[in-house]
N, CA, C and O atoms as a GROMACS GRO file, in nm:
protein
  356
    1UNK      N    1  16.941  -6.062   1.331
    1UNK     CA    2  16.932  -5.966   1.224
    1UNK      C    3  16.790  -5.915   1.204
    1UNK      O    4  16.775  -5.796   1.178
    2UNK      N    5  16.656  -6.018   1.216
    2UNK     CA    6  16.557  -5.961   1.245
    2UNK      C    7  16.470  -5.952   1.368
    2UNK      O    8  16.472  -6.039   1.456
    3UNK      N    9  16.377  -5.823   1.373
    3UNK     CA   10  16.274  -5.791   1.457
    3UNK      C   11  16.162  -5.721   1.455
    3UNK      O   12  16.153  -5.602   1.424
    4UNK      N   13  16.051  -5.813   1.498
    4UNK     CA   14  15.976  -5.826   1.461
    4UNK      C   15  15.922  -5.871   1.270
    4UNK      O   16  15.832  -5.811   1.212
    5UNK      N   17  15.973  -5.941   1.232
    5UNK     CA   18  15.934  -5.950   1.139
    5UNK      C   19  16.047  -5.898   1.015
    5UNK      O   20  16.093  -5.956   0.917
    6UNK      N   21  16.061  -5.803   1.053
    6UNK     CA   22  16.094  -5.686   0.921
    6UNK      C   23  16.274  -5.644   0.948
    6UNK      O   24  16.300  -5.561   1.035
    7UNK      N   25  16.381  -5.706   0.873
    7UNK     CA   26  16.493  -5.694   0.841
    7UNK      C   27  16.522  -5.554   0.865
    7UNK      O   28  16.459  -5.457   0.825
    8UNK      N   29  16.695  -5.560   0.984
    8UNK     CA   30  16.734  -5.381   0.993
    8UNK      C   31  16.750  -5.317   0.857
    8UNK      O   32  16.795  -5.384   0.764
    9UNK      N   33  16.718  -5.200   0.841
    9UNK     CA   34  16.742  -5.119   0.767
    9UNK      C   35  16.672  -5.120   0.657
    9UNK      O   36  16.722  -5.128   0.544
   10UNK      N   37  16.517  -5.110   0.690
   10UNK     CA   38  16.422  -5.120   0.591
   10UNK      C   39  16.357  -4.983   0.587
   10UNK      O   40  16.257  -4.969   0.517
   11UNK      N   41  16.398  -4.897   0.646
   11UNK     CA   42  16.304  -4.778   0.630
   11UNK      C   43  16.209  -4.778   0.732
   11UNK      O   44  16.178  -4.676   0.792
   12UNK      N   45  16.163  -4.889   0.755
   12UNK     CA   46  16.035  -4.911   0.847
   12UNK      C   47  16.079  -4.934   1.024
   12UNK      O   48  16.172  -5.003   1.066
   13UNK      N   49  15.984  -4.856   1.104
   13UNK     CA   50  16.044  -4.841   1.187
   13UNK      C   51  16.014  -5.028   1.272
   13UNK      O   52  15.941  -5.119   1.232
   14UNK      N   53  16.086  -5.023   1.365
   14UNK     CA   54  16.077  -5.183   1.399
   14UNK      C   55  15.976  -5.197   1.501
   14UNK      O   56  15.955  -5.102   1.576
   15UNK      N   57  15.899  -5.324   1.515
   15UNK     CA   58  15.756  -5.325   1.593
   15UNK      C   59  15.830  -5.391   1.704
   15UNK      O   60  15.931  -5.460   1.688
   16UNK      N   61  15.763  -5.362   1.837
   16UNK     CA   62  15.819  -5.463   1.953
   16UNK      C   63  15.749  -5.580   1.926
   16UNK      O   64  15.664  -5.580   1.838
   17UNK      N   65  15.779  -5.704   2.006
   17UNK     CA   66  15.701  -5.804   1.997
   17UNK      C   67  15.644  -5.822   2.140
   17UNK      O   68  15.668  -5.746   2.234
   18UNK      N   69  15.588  -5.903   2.143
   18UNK     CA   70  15.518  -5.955   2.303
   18UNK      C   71  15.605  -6.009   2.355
   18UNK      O   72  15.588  -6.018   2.477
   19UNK      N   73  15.706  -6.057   2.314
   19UNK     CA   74  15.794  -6.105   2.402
   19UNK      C   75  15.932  -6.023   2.410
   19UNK      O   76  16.015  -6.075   2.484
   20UNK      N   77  15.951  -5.964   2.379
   20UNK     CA   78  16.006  -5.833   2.387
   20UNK      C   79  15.975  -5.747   2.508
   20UNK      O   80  16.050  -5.742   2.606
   21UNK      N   81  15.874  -5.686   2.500
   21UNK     CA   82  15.804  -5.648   2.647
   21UNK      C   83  15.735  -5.739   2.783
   21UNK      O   84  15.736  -5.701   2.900
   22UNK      N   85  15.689  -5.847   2.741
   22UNK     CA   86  15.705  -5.944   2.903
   22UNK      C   87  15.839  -5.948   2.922
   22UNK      O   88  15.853  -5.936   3.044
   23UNK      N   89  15.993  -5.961   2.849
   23UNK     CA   90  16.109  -5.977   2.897
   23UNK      C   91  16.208  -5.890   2.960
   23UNK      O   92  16.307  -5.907   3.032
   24UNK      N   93  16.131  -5.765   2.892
   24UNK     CA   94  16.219  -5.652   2.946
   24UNK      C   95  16.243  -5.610   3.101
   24UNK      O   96  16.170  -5.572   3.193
   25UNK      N   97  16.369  -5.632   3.087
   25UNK     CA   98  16.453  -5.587   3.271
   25UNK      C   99  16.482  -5.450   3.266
   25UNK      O  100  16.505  -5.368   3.177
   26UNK      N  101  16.474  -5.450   3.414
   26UNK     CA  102  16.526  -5.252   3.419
   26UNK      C  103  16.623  -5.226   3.502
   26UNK      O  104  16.638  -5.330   3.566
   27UNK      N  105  16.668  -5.179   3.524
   27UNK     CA  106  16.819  -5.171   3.637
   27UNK      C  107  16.707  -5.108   3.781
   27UNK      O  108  16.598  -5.050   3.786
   28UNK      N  109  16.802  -5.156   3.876
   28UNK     CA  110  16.746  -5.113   4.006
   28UNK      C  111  16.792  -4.982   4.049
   28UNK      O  112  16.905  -4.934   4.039
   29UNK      N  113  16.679  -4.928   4.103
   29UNK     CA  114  16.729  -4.725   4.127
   29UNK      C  115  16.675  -4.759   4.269
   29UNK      O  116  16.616  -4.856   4.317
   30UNK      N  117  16.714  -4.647   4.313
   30UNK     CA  118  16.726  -4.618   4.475
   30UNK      C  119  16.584  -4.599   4.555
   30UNK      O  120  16.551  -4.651   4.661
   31UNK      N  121  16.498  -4.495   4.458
   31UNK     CA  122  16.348  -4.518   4.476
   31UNK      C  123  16.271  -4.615   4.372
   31UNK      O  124  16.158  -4.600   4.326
   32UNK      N  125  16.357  -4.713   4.348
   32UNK     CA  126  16.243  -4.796   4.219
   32UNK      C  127  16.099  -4.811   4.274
   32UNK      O  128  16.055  -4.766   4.380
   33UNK      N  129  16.003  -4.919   4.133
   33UNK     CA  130  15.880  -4.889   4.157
   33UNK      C  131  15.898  -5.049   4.209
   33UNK      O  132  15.997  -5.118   4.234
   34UNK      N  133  15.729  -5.076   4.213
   34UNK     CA  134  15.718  -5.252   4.249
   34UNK      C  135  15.731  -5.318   4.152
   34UNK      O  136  15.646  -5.299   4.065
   35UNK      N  137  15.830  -5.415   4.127
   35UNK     CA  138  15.830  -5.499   4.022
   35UNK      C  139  15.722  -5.574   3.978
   35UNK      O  140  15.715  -5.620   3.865
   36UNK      N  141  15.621  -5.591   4.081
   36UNK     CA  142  15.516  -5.699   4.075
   36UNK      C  143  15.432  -5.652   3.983
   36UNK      O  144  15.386  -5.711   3.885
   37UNK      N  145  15.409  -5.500   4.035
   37UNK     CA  146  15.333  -5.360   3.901
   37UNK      C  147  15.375  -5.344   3.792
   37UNK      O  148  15.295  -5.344   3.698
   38UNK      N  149  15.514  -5.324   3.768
   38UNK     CA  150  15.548  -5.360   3.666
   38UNK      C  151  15.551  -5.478   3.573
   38UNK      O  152  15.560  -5.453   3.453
   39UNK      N  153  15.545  -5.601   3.610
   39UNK     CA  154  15.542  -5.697   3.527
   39UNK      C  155  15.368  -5.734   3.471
   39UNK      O  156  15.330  -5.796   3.371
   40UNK      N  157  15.298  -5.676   3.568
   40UNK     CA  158  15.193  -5.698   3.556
   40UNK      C  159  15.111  -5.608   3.416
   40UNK      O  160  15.028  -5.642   3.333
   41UNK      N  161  15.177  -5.494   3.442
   41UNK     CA  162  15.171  -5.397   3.370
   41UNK      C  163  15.229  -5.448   3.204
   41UNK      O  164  15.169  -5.427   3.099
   42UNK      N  165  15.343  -5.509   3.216
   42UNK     CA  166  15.391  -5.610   3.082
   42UNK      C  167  15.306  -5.678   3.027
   42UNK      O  168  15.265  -5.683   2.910
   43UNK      N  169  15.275  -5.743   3.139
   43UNK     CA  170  15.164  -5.876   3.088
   43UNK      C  171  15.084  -5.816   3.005
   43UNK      O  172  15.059  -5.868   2.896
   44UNK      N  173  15.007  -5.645   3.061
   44UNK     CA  174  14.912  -5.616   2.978
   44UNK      C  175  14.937  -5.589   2.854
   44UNK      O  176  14.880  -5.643   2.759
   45UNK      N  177  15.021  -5.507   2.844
   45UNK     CA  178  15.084  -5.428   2.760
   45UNK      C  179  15.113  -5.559   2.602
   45UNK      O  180  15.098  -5.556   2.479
   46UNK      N  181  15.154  -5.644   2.693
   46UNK     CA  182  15.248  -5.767   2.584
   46UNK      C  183  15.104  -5.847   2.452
   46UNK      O  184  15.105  -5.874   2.331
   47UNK      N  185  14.971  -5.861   2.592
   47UNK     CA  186  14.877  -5.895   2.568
   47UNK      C  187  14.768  -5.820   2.443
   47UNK      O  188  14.700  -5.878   2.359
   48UNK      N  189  14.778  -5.702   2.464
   48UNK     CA  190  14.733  -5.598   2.386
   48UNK      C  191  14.812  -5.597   2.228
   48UNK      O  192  14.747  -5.599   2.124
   49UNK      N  193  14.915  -5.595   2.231
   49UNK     CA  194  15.041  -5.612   2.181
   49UNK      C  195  15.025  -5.747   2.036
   49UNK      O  196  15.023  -5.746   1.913
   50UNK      N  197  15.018  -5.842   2.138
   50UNK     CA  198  14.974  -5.953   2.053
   50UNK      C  199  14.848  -5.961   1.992
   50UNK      O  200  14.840  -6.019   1.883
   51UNK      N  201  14.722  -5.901   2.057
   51UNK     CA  202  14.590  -5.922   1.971
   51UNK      C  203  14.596  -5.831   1.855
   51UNK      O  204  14.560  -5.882   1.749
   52UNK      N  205  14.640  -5.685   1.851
   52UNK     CA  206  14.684  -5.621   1.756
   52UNK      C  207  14.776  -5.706   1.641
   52UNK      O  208  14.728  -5.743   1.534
   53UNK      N  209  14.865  -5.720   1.667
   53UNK     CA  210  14.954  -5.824   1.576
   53UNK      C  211  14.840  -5.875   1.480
   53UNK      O  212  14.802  -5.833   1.370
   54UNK      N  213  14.790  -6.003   1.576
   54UNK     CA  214  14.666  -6.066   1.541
   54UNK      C  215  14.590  -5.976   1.416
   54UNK      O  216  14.573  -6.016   1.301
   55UNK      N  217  14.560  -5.875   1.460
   55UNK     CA  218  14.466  -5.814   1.398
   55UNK      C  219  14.522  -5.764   1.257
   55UNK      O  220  14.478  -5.777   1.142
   56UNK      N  221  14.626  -5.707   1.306
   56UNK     CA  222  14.720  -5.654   1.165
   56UNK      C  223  14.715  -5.766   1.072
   56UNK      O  224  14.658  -5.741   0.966
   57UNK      N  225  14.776  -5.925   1.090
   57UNK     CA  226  14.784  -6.007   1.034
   57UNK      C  227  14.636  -6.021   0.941
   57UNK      O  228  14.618  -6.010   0.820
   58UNK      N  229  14.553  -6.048   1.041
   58UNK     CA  230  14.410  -6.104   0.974
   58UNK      C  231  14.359  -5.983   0.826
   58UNK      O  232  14.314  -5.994   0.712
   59UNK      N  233  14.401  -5.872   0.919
   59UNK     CA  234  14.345  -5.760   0.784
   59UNK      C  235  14.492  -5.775   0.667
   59UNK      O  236  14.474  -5.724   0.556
   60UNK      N  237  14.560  -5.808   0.678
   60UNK     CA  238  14.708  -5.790   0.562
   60UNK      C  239  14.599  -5.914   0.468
   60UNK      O  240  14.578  -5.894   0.349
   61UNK      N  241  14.554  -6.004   0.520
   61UNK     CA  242  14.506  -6.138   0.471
   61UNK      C  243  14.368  -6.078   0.404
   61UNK      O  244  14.384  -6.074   0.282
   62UNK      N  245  14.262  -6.040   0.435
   62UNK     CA  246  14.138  -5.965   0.390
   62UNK      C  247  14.171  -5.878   0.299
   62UNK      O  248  14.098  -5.862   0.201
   63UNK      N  249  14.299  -5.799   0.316
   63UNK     CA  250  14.315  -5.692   0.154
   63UNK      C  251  14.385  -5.755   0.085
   63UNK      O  252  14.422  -5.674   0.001
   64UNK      N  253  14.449  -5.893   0.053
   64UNK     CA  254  14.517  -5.950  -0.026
   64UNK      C  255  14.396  -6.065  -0.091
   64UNK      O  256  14.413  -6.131  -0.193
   65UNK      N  257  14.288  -6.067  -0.014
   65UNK     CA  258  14.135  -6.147  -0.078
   65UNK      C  259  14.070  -6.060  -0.178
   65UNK      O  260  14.020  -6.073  -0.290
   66UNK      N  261  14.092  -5.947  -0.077
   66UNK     CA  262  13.979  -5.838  -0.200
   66UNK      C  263  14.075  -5.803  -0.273
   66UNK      O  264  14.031  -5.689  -0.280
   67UNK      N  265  14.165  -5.798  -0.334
   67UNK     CA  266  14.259  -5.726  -0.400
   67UNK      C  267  14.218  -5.836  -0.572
   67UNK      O  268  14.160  -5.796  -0.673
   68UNK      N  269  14.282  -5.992  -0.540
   68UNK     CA  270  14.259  -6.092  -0.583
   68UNK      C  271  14.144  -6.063  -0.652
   68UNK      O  272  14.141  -6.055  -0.775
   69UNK      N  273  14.026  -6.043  -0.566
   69UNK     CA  274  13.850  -6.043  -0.591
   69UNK      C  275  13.844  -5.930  -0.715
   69UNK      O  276  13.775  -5.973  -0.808
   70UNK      N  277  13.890  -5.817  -0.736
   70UNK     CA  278  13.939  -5.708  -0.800
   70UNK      C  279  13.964  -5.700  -0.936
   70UNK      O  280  13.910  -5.651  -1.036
   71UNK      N  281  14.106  -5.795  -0.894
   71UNK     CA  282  14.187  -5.854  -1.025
   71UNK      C  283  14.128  -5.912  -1.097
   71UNK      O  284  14.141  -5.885  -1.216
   72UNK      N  285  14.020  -6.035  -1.048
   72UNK     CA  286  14.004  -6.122  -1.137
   72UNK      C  287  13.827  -6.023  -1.183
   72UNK      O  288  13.771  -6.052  -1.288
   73UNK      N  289  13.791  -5.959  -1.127
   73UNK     CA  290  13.638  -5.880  -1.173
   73UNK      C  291  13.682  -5.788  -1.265
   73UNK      O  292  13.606  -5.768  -1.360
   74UNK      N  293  13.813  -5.711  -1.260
   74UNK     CA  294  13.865  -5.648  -1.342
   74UNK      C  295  13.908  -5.775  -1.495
   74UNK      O  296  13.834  -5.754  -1.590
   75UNK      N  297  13.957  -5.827  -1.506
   75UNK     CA  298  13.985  -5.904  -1.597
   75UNK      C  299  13.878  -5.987  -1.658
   75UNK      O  300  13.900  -6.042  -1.766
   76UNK      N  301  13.761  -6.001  -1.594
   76UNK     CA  302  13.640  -6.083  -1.641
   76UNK      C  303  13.554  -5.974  -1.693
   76UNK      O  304  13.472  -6.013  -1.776
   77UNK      N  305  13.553  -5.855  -1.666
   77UNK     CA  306  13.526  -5.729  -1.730
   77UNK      C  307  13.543  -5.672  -1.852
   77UNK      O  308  13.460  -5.647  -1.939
   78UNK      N  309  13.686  -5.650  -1.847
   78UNK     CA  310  13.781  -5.611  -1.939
   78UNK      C  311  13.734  -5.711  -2.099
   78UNK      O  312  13.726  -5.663  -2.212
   79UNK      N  313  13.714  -5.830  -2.065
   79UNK     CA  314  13.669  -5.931  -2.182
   79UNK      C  315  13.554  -5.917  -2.260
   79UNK      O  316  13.543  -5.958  -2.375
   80UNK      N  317  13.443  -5.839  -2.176
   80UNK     CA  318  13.326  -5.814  -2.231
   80UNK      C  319  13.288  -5.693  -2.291
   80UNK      O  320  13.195  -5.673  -2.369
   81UNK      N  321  13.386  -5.604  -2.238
   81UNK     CA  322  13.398  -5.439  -2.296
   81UNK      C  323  13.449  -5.476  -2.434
   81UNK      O  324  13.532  -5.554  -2.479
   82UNK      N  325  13.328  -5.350  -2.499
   82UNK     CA  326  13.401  -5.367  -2.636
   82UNK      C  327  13.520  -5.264  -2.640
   82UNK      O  328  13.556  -5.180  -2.558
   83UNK      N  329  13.578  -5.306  -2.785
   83UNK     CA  330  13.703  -5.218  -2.828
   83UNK      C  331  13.714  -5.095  -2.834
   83UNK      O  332  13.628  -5.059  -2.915
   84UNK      N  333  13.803  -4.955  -2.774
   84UNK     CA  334  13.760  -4.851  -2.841
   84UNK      C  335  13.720  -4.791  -2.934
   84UNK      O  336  13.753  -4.840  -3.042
   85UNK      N  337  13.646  -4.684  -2.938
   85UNK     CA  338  13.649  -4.633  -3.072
   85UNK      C  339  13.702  -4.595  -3.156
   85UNK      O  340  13.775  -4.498  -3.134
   86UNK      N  341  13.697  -4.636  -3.264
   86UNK     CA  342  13.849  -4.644  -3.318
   86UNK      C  343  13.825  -4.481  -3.453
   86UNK      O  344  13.887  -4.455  -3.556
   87UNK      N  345  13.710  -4.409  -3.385
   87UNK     CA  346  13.748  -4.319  -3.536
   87UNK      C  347  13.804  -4.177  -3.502
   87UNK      O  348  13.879  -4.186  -3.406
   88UNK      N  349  13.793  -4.042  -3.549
   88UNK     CA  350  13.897  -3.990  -3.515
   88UNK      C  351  13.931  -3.942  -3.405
   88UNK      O  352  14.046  -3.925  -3.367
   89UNK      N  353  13.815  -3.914  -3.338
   89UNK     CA  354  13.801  -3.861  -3.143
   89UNK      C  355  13.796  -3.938  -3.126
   89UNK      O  356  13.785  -3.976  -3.009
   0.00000   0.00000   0.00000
């Protein structure tokens, strides 16, 4: 039911995974290419694939620090501001 991560029918389009692309088979054609090129070509592809992931992950993690960092500067703020003005403007 899921792939990559993210449940069908979310709006969001679905990410391959690395193992998704090292696994992928292709049917045999009459002039096919070299399989050896091709898998090799996976490997890269799968490899690239995964450090991105990586990367996506690490930054989802860094804007959920600063976000936090934010919240709580906003709220330690908010305490020291005085009250509006309360007269007629």
């Amino acid at each position: 039911m899921y792939r990559g991560g993210q449940p069908y029918g979310t709006g969001r389009p679905t990410r391959l995974t690395p193992h998704e692309v090292r696994n992928r088979t292709f049917a045999p054609r009459r002039r096919g290419v070299d399989p050896d090129q091709v898998r090799e070509f996976q490997a890269t592809v799968a490899d690239e694939l995964a450090d991105l992931h990586r990367q996506v992950h690490k930054l989802a993690q860094e804007n959920e620090r600063l976000k936090r960092a934010l919240r709580d500067w906003q709220s330690m703020h908010a305490r020291h501001c005085r009250p509006p003005n309360q007269g007629r403007w």
